[in-house]
SEGU-635919 format. One record per residue (C-alpha): residue in three letters; x, y, z. Coordinates in steps of 0.02 Angstrom, whole numbers, plus 32768, in hexadecimal, padded with zeros to 4 digits. Each point is the difference from the previous one (the first is absolute). Layout:
residues N
ALAXYZ
...
This chain:
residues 351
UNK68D88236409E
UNK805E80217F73
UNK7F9F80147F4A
UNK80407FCE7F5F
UNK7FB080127F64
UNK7FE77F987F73
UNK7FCE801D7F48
UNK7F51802B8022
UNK8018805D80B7
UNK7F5A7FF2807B
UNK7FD080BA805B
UNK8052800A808F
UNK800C8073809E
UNK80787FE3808A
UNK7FA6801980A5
UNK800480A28058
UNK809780078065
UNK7FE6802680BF
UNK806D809C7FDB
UNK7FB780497F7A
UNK7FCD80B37FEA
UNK8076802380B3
UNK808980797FF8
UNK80A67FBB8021
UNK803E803380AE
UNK809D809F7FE2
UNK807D7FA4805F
UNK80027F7B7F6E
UNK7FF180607F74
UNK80BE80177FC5
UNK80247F4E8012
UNK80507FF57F4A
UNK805B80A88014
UNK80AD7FD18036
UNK80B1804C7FDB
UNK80477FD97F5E
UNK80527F768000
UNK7FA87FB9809B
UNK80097F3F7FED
UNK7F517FD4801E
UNK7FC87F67805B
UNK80B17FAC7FE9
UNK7FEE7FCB7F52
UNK808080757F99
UNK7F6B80897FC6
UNK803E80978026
UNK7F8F809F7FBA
UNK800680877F80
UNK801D80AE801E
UNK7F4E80258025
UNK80107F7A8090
UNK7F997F807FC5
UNK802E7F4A7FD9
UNK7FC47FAA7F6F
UNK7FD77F48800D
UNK7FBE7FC37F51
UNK80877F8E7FB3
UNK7FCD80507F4E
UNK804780867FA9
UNK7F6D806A7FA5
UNK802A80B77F87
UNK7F9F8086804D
UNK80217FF380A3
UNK7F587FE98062
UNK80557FB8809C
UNK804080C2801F
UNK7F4D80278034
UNK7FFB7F848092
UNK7FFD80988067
UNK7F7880557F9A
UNK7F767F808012
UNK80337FD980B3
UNK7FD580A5802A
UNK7F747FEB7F93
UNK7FC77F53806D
UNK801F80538095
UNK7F9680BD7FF1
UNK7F687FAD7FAB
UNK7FD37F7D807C
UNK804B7F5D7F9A
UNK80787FB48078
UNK7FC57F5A7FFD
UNK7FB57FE67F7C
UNK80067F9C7F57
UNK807680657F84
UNK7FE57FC87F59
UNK808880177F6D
UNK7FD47FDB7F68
UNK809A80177F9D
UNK806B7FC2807A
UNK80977FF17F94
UNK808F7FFB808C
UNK7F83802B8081
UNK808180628076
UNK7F70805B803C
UNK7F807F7D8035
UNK809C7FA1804D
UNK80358091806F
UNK7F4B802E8041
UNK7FE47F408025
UNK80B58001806A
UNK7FE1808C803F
UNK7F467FD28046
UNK7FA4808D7FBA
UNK7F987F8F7F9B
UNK7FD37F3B8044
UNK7FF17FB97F48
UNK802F804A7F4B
UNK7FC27F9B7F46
UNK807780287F87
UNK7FDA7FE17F58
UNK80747FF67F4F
UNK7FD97FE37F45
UNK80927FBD7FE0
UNK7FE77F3E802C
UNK80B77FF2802F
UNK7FF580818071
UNK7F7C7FC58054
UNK80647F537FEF
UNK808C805D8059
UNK7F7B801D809E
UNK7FBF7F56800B
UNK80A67FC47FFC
UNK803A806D808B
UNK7F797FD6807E
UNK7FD37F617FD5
UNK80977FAF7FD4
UNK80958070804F
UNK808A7F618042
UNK7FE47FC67F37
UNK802480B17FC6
UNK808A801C8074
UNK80567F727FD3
UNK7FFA80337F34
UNK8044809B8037
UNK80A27FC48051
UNK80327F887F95
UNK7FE180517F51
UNK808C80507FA8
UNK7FFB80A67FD9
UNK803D7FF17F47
UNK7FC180367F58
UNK7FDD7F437FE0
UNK7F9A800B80A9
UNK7FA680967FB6
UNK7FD77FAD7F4B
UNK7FAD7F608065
UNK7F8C806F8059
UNK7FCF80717F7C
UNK7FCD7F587FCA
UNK7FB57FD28077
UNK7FA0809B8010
UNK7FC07FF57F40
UNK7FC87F407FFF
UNK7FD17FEB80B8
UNK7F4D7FBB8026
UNK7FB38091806D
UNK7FE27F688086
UNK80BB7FCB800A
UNK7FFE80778097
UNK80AE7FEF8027
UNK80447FE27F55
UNK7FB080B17FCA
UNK801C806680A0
UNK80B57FE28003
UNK801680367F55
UNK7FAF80978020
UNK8072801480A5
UNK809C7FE17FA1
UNK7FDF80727F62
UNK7FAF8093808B
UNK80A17FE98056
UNK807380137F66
UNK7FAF805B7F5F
UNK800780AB7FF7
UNK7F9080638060
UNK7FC87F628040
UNK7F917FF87F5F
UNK7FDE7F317FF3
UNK8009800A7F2A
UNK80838083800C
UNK80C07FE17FE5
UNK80787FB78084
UNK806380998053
UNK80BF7FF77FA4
UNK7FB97FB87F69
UNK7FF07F507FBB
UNK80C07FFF8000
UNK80078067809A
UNK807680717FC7
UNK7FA2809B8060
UNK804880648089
UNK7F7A7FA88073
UNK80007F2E800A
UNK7F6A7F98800E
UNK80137FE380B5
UNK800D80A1802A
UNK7F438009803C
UNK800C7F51804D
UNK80367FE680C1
UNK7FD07F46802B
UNK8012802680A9
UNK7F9280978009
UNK7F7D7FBB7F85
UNK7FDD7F6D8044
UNK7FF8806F80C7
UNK7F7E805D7FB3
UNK7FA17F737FBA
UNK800D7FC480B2
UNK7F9780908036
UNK7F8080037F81
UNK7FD37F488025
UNK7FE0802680B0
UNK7F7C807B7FBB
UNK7FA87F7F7FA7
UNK7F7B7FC08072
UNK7FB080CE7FDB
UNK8021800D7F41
UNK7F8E7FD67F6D
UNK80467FE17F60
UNK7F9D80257F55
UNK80567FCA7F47
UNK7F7E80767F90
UNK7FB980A37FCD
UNK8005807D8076
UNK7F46802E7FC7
UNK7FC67F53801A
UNK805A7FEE80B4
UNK7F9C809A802E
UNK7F557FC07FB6
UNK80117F54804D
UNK8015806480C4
UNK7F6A80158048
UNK7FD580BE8008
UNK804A806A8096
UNK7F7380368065
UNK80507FF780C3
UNK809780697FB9
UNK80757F7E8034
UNK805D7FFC7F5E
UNK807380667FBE
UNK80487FEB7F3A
UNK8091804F7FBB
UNK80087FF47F35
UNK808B801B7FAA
UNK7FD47FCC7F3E
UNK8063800D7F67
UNK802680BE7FCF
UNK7F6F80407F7D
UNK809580227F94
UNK80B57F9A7FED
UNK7FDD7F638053
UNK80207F767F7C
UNK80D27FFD804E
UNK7FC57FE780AA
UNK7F617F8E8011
UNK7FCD7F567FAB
UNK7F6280437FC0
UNK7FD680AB7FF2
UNK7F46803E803F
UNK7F8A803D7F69
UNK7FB780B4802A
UNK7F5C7FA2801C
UNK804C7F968084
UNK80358095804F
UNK7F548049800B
UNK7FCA7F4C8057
UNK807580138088
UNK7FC880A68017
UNK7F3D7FF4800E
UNK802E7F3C806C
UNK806880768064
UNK7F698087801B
UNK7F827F938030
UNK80367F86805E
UNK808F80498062
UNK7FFA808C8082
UNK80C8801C8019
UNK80837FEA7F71
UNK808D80547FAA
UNK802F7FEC7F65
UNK80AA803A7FAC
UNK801080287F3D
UNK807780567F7F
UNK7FC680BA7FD7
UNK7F737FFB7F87
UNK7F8180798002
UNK7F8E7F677FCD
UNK800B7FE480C7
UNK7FB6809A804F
UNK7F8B80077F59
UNK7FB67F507FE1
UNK803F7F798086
UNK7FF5806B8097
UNK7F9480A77FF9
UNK7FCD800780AB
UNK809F7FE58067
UNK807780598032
UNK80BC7FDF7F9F
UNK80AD802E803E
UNK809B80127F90
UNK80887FBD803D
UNK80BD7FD07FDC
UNK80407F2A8002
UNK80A17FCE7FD6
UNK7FFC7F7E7F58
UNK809B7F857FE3
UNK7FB37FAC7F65
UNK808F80447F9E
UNK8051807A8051
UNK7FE980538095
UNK7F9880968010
UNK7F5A80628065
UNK7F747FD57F91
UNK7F4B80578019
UNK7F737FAC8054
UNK7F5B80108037
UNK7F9D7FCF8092
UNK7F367FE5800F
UNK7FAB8005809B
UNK7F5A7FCA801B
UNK7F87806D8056
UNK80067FA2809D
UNK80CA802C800E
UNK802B80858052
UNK80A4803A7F84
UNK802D806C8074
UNK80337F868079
UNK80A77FCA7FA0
UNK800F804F7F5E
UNK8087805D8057
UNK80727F6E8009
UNK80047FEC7F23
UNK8089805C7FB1
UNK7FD080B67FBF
UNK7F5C7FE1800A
UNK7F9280737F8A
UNK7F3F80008012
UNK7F9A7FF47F6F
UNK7F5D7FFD8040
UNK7FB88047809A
UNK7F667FE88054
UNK7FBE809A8055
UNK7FD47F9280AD
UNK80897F61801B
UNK7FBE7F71806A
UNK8019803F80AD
UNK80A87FBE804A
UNK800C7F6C8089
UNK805D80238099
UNK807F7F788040
């Protein structure tokens, strides 16, 4: 059944699925690793040059969806397939799309502060023919663009539709796919790139197709990460696995809504500690993370492409909790560095 949650969210915990903690038979594993430009499933996708296909109709800066392969590899050497895969700041949630499609998990919550991202969800899975329909017959036009950054700044957080097409329309076509950033050309589109550049109907609205199939096994959350994590039920049966990836400690206000206080931080952290056994989290390099949020894990540096801007490898880390083996797919990050090692890693599941 799907879950979603309201302004005051009641703990829940989806039952143990029947394939939980199993290891996902080898001749299935590279289902998502087809040739480049592969068109997957007949619906015009075709995949990057690592060989995997995005699905998320959102645009997101800092690139998350390019380790799909990372925490599928992840899922699949720490006993997770099947289980519930939680993402808190879901954002475009590439990731929790392409383990759901690719049945490595049975059901993913994704969660976002931003109410019209979480808007954009609902809309998707609840709604999709109403969606779909905004979608073809809306002209992409700066006038288009100043109705629904409107939209986005006066809509009621319950005008589901209303609010989660905005946010579609101004992903789709602002720079970066920032939703209170500037169109791409300009207002008066006198840029080498045009609005619509970022904005194939036909392609949008296949994907869109997709994702609503997936709805019956997602959960959608519109609030604080922290709170989404504190209203679960703790993980005792290890049948969940979360994935956080919060606003950077440093630099955040041009990419997220509201920026986390350092306190916050620490929450997610200790909720993280004790009622989790297995979850990642990724951060920008601050010492603050090995010293103060996460003394007792072990952290990889690691290189992921940024386009908030301009182009270019940014630095990274990754956390792993104590019941991840790191070794199991750290190997699949770019340049990966280790900045903490633990003497004796969490022995490593065969397949």
């Amino acid at each position: 059944m799907q879950h979603h949650f309201g302004a005051k969210p009641a703990p829940i915990r989806s039952q143990p699925q029947r394939n939980a903690g199993k290891v996902r038979p080898r001749q299935h594993r590279h289902r998502l690793q087809t040739a480049v430009g592969e068109d997957l499933l007949g619906l015009g996708l075709t995949a990057d040059n690592c060989g995997v296909t995005f699905l998320s109709p959102l645009r997101y800066p800092g690139g998350k969806g390019l380790l799909l392969r990372f925490v599928r590899e992840i899922v699949l050497r720490n006993r997770l397939y099947g289980s519930t895969y939680v993402e808190p700041f879901a954002g475009g949630a590439a990731v929790a799309l392409g383990l759901l499609r690719s049945g490595d998990v049975d059901h993913v919550i994704i969660g976002d502060a931003d109410p019209a991202i979480a808007a954009f969800w609902r809309a998707a899975l609840q709604h999709p023919d109403e969606l779909r329909s905004l979608i073809e017959g809306c002209e992409v036009t700066i006038d288009t663009w100043h109705e629904q950054a409107h939209a986005l700044k006066h809509a009621d957080p319950s005008e589901t539709i209303t609010l989660g097409f905005a946010a579609f329309f101004l992903n789709r076509t602002n720079r970066s796919g920032i939703l209170r950033a500037r169109p791409i050309g300009g207002l008066n589109q006198d840029g080498p790139y045009k609005l619509d550049c970022r904005f194939n109907k036909t392609n949008l609205i296949q994907r869109l197709s997709q994702v609503s199939r997936l709805a019956h096994s997602i959960t959608v959350y519109g609030g604080d990460a922290v709170d989404l994590l504190a209203h679960l039920t703790p993980d005792s049966s290890n049948t969940t696995f979360v994935y956080a990836d919060p606003p950077y400690l440093t630099k955040s206000t041009d990419l997220y809504l509201d920026t986390m206080t350092f306190s916050r931080h620490q929450q997610l952290s200790s909720l993280l500690s004790a009622n989790y056994a297995k979850w990642i989290v990724s951060y920008d390099c601050d010492p603050r993370i090995a010293q103060d949020l996460y003394p007792d894990c072990e952290i990889v540096q690691f290189d992921l492409r940024h386009s908030a801007g301009r182009s270019h490898r940014g630095k990274e880390v990754m956390v792993f909790s104590p019941q991840i083996n790191p070794d199991s797919a750290a190997h699949l990050l770019h340049n990966p560095d280790w900045q903490r090692r633990h003497p004796t890693p969490v022995p490593q599941q065969s397949i």
